[in-house]
C-alpha positions in Angstrom: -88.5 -29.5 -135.3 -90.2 -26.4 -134.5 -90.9 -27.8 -130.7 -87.1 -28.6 -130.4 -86.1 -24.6 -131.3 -88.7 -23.7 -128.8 -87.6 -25.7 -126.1 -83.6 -24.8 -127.1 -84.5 -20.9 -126.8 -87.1 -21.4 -123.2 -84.3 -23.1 -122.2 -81.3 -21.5 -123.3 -79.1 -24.2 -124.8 -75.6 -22.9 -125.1 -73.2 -24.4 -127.2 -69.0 -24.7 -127.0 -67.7 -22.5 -130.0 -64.9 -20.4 -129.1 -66.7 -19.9 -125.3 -70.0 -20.2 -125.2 -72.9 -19.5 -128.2 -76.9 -19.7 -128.3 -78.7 -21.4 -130.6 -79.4 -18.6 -132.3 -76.0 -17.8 -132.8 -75.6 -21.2 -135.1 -77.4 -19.9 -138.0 -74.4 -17.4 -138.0 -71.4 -20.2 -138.6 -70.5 -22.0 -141.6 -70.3 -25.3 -142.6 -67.0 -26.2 -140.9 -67.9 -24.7 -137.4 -70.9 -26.7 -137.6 -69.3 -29.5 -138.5 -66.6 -28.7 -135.6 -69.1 -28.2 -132.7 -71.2 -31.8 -134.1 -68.2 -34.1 -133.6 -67.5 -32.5 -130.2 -71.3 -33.2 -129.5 -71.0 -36.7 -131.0 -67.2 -37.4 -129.0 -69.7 -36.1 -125.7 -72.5 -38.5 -126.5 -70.4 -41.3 -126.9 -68.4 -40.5 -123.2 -72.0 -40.5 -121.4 -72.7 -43.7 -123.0 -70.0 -45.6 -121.9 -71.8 -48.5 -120.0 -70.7 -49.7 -116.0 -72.2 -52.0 -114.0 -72.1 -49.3 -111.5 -74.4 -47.2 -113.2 -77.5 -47.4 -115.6 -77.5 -46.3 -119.0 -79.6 -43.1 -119.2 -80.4 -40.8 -122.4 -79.4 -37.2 -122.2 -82.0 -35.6 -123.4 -80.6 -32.2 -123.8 -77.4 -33.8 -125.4 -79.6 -35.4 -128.3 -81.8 -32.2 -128.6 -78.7 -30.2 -129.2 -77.3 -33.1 -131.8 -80.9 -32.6 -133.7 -80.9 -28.6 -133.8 -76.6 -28.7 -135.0 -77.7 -31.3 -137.9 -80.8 -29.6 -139.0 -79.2 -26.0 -139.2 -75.9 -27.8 -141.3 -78.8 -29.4 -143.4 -80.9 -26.2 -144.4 -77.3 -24.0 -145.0 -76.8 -27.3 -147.0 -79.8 -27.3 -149.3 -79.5 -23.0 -149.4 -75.8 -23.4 -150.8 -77.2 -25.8 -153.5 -80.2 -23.7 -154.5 -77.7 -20.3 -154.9 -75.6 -22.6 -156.7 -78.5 -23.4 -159.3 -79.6 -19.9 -159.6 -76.0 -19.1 -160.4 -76.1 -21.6 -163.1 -79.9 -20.4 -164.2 -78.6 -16.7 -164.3 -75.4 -17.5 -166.2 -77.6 -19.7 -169.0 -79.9 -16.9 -169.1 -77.3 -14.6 -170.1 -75.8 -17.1 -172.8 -79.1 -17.2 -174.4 -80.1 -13.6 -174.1 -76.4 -12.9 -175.9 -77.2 -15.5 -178.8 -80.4 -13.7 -179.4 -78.7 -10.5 -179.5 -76.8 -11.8 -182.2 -79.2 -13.6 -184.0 -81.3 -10.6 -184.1 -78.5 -8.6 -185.3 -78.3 -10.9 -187.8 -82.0 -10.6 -189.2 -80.9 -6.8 -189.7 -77.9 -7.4 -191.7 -80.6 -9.2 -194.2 -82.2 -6.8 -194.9 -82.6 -4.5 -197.8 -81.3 -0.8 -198.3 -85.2 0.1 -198.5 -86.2 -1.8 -195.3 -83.5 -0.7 -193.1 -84.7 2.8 -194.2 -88.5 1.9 -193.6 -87.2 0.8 -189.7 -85.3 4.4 -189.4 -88.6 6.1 -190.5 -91.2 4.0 -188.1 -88.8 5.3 -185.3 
């Protein structure tokens, strides 16, 4: 994969996306205008392989290059959407837990004695 970024900055691949964007510029879009600027990829791949007897059936290298890099960026936003999402999840647990310690360690003070309590105020 590393190769195919290479080869799309050396070469300056521009995609269609409200005029014309880099491939750098990709990493910048969301899902949806990923998604957007794929299918109009995929609709162009399917045109150039529409077969005649007038002409042979040739692979556009560029064209699939270009399909590769659009798929791979919607894939990493992908899996970093799901991994914020967990750490959400983690965070908000954490805080559930920390808050039902709090309380169970409140409790623990309320059973203790008069003399105790008093033995905690004088350590401090």
């Amino acid at each position: 994969m590393e190769k195919l970024f290479e080869t799309a900055t050396r070469k300056k691949y521009r995609f269609s996306y409200r005029g014309s964007i880099s491939t750098e510029d990709l990493w910048d879009l969301d899902k949806n205008a990923l998604d957007s600027i794929y299918k109009e990829l995929m609709a162009e791949k399917k045109e150039s392989e529409t077969e005649s007897l007038l002409s042979e059936k040739k692979t556009n290298t560029v064209l699939e290059a270009k399909i590769e890099i659009v798929k791979h960026i919607f894939s990493v936003k992908v899996e970093e959407a799901q991994a914020a999402e967990q750490r959400a999840e983690n965070a908000a647990k954490k805080q559930k837990i920390l808050a039902i310690l709090a309380r169970k360690q409140d409790a623990e003070l309320e059973n203790k004695s008069a003399e105790e309590l008093e033995k905690l105020i004088a350590d401090l």
